[in-house]
Backbone as CSV, one residue per row, in Angstrom:
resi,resn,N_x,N_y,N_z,CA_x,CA_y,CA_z,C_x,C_y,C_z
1,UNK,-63.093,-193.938,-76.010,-63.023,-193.161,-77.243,-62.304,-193.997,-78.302
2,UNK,-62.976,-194.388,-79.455,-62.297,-194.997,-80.428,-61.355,-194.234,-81.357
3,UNK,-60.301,-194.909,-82.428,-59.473,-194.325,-82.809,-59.726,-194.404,-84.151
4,UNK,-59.040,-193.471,-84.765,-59.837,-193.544,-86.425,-59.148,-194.804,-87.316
5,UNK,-59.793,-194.805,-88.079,-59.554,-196.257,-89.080,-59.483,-196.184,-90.261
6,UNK,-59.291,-196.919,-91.393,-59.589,-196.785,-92.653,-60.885,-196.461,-92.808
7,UNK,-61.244,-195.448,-93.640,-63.063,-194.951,-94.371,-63.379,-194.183,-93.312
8,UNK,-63.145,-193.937,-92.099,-63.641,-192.730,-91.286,-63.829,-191.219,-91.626
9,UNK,-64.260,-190.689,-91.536,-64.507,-189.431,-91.908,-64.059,-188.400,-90.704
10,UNK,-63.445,-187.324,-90.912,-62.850,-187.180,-89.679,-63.032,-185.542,-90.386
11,UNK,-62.979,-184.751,-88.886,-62.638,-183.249,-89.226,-61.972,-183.023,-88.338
12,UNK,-60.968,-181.988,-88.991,-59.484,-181.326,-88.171,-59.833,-179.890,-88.308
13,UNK,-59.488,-179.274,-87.114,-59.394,-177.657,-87.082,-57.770,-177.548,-86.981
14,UNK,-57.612,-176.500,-87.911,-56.548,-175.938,-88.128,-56.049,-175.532,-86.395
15,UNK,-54.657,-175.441,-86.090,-54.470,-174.135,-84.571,-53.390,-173.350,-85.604
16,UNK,-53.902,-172.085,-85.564,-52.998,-170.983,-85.581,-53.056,-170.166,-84.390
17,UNK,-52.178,-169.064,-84.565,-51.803,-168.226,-83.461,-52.605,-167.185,-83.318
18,UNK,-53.955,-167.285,-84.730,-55.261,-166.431,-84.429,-56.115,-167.298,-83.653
19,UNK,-57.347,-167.135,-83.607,-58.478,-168.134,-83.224,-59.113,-168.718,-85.006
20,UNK,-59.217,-169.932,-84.670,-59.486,-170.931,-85.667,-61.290,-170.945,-85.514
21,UNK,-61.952,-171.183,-86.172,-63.409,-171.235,-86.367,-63.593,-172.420,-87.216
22,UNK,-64.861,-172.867,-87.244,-65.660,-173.795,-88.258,-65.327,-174.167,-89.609
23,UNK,-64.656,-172.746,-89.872,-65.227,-172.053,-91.008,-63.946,-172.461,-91.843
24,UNK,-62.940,-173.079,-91.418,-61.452,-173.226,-90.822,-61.123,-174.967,-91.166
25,UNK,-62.102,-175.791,-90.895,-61.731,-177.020,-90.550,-62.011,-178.028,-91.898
26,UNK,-60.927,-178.946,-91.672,-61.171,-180.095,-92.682,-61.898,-180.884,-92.854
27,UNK,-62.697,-181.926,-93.387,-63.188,-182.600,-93.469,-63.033,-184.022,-94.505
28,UNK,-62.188,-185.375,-93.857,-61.460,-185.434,-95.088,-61.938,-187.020,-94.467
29,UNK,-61.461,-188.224,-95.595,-62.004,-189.564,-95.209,-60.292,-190.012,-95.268
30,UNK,-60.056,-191.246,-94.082,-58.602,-191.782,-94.532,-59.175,-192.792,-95.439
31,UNK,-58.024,-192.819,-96.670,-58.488,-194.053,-97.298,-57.497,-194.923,-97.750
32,UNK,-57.221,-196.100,-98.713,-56.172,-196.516,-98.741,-55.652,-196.043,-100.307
33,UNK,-54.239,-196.299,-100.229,-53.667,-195.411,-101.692,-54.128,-194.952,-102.719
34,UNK,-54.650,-196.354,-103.643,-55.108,-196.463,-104.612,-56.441,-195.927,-104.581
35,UNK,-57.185,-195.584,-103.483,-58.482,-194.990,-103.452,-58.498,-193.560,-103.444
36,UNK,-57.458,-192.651,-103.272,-57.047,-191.454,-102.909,-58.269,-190.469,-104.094
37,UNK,-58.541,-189.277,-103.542,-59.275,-188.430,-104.230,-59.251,-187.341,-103.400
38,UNK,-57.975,-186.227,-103.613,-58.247,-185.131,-102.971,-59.422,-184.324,-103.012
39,UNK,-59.801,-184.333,-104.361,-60.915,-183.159,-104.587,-62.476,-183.788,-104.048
40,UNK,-62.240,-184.886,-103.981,-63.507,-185.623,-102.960,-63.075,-185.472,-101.577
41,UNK,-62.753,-185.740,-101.324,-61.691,-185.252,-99.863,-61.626,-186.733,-98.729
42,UNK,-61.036,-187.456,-100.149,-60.621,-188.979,-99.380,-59.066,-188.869,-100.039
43,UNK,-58.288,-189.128,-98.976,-57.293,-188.655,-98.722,-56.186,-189.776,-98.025
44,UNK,-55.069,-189.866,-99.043,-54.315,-191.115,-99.122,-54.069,-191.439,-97.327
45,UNK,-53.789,-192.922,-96.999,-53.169,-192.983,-95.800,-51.694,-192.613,-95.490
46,UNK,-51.192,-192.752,-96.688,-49.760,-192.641,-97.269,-49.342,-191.179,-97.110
47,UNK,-50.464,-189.948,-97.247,-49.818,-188.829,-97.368,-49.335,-188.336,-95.968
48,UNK,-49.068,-187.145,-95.909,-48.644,-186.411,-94.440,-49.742,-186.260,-93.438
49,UNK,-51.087,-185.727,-93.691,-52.092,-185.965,-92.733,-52.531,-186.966,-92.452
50,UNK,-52.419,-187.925,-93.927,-53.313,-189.530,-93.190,-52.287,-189.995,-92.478
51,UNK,-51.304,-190.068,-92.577,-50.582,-190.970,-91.339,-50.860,-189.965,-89.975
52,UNK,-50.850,-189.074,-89.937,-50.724,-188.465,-88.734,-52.287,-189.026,-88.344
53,UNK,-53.143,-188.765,-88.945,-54.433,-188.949,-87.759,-55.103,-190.662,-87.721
54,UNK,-54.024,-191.180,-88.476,-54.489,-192.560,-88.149,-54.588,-193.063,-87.264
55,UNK,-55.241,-193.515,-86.532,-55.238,-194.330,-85.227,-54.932,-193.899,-84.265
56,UNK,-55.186,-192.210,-83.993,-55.760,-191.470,-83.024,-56.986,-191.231,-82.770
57,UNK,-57.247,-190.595,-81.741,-58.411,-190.164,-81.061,-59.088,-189.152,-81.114
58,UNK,-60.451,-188.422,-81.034,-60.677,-187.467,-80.846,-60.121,-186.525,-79.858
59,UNK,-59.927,-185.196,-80.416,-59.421,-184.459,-79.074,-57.879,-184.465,-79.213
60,UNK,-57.685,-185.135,-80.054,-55.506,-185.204,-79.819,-55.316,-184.081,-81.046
61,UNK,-53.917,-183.436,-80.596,-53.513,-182.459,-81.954,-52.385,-183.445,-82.981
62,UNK,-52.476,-183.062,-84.316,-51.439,-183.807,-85.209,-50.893,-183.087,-85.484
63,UNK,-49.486,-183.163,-86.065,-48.557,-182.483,-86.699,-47.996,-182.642,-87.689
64,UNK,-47.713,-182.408,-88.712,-47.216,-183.080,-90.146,-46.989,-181.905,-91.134
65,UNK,-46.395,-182.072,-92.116,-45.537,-181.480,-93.364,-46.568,-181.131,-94.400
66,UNK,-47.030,-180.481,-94.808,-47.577,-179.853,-96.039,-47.149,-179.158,-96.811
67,UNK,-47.017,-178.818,-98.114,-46.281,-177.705,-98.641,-45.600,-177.158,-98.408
68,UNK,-44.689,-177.905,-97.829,-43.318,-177.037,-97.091,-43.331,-175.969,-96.018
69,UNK,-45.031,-176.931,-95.224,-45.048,-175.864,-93.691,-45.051,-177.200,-92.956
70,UNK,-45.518,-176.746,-91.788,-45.618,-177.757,-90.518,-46.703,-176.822,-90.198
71,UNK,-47.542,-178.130,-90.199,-49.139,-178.160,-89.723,-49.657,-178.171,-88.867
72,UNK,-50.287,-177.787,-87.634,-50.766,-178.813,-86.589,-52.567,-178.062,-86.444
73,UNK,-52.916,-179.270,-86.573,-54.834,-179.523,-86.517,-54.965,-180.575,-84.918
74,UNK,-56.276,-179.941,-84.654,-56.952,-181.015,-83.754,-57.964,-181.889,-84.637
75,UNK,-57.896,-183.091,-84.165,-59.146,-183.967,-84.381,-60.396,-183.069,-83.645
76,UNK,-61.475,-183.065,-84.110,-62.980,-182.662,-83.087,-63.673,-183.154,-83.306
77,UNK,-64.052,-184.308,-84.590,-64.884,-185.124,-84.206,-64.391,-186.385,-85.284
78,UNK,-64.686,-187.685,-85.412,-64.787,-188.803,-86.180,-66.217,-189.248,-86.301
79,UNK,-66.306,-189.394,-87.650,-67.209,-190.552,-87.776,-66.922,-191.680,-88.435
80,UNK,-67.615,-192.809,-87.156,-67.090,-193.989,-87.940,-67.924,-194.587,-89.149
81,UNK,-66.897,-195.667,-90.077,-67.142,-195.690,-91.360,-68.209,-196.616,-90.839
82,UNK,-69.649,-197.282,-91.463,-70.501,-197.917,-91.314,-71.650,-197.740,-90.431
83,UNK,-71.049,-197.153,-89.265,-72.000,-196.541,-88.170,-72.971,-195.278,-88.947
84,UNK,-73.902,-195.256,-88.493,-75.338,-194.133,-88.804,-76.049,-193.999,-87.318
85,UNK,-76.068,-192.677,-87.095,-76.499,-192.072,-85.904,-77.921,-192.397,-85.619
């Protein structure tokens, strides 16, 4: 199982203490600083989620600081940057 990288595209499901759905999950690219675009949903390496899911795996949970909560998402899937199915 590879680990995510710069330009990957990655989606995180939220875990709360309800059940989390689809409907629920992120979909965000790591990118590097100066490339950042929340509202595109490329998303600094620098901030609180990109460091957390950098150079993990599918399947692992992250944890990190947002708006003055503590977060925790699973990875469920990556795609890697360049690869086409």
């Amino acid at each position: 199982m590879s680990k995510i990288h710069y330009y990957d595209r990655i989606r995180l499901r939220p875990l709360h203490t309800t059940e989390s759905s689809e409907e629920d999950d992120l979909c965000i690219q790591i990118v590097y600083p100066q490339e950042a675009d929340a509202v595109a949903g490329r998303i600094s390496s620098e901030a609180p989620v990109g460091q957390a899911a950098l150079h993990r795996k599918e399947g692992e949970t992250i944890t990190f600081n947002a708006q003055g909560q503590r977060m925790r998402m699973r990875i469920i899937s990556i795609e890697k940057h360049g690869v086409t199915a």
